[in-house]
C-alpha positions as a Python dict, from the first residue, in 0.01 Angstrom:
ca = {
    (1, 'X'): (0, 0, 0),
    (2, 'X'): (316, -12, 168),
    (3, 'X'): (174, 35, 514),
    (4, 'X'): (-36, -266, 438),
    (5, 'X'): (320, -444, 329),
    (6, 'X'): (453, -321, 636),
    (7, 'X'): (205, -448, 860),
    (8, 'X'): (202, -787, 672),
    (9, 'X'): (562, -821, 739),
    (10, 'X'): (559, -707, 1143),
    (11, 'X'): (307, -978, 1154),
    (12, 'X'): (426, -1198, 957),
    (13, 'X'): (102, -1231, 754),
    (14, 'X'): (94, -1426, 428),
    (15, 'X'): (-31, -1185, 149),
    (16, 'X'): (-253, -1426, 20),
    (17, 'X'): (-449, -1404, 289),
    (18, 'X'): (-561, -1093, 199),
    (19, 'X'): (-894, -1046, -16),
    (20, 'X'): (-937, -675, -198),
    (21, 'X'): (-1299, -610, -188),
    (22, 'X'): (-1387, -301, -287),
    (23, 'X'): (-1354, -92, -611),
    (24, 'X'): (-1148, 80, -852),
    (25, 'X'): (-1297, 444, -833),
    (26, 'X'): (-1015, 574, -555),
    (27, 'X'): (-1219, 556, -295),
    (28, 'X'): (-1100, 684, 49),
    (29, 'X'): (-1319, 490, 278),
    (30, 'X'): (-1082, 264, 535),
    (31, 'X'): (-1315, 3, 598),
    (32, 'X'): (-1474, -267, 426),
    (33, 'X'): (-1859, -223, 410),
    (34, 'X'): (-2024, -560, 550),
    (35, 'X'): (-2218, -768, 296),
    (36, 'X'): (-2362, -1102, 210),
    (37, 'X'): (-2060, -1129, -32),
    (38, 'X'): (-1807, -1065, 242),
    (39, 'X'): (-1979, -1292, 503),
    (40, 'X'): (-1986, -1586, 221),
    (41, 'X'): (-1600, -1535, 156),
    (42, 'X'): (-1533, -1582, 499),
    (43, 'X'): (-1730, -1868, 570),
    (44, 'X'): (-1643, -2020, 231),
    (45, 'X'): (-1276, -1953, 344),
    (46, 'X'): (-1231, -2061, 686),
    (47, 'X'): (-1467, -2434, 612),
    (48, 'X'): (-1665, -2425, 958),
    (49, 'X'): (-1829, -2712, 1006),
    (50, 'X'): (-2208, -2668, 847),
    (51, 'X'): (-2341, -2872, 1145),
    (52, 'X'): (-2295, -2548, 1386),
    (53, 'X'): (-2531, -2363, 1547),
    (54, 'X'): (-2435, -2010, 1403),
    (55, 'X'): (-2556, -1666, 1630),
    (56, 'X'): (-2596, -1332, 1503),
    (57, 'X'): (-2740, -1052, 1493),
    (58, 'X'): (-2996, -952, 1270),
    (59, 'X'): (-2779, -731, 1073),
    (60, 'X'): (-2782, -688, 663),
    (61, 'X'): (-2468, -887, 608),
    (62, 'X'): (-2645, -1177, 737),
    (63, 'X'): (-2924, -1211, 492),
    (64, 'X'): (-3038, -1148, 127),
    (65, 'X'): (-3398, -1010, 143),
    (66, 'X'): (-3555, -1227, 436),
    (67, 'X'): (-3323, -1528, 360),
    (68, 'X'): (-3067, -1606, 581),
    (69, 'X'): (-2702, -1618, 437),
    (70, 'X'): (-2642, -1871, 666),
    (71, 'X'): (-2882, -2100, 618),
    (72, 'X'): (-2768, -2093, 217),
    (73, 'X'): (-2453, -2219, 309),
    (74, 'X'): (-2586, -2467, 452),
    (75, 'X'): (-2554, -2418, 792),
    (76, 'X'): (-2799, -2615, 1031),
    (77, 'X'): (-2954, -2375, 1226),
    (78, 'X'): (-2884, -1983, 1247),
    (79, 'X'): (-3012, -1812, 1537),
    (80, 'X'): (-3047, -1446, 1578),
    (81, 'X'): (-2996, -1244, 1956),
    (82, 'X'): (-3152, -953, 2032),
    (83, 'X'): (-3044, -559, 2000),
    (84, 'X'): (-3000, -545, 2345),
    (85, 'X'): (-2747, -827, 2322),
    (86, 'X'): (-2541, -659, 2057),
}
């Protein structure tokens, strides 16, 4: 935690920004698995405007079953590039 304060402070990053997602079993994993839940926050957070074209690739975060995540949020269009893009 106080590397994280550290860091916050050397670049002058408001705490608040910060979202904890993760859980309470002392887990030592230093990333943050990507999800439908994470990809929502972010979108949810930074207000792009829905009437954006939104590329991606087909990864899990992006969709819930065969539902786009995107589309959801009400995005107009959400297109997906290839493997060999990635």
């Amino acid at each position: 935690m106080s590397k994280l304060i550290d860091y916050l402070d050397h670049y002058e990053i408001n705490k608040d920004r910060i979202i904890y997602i993760g859980d309470s079993m002392n887990k030592n994993r230093t990333y943050v698995q990507e999800s439908p839940e994470l990809l929502k926050l972010f979108f949810n957070h930074y207000k792009i405007k829905k009437n954006c074209v939104v590329l991606s690739d087909g990864g899990n975060s992006f969709f819930v079953g065969k539902k786009s995540v995107l589309i959801d949020l009400g995005f107009e269009t959400h297109e997906i590039y290839p493997p060999a893009v990635h």
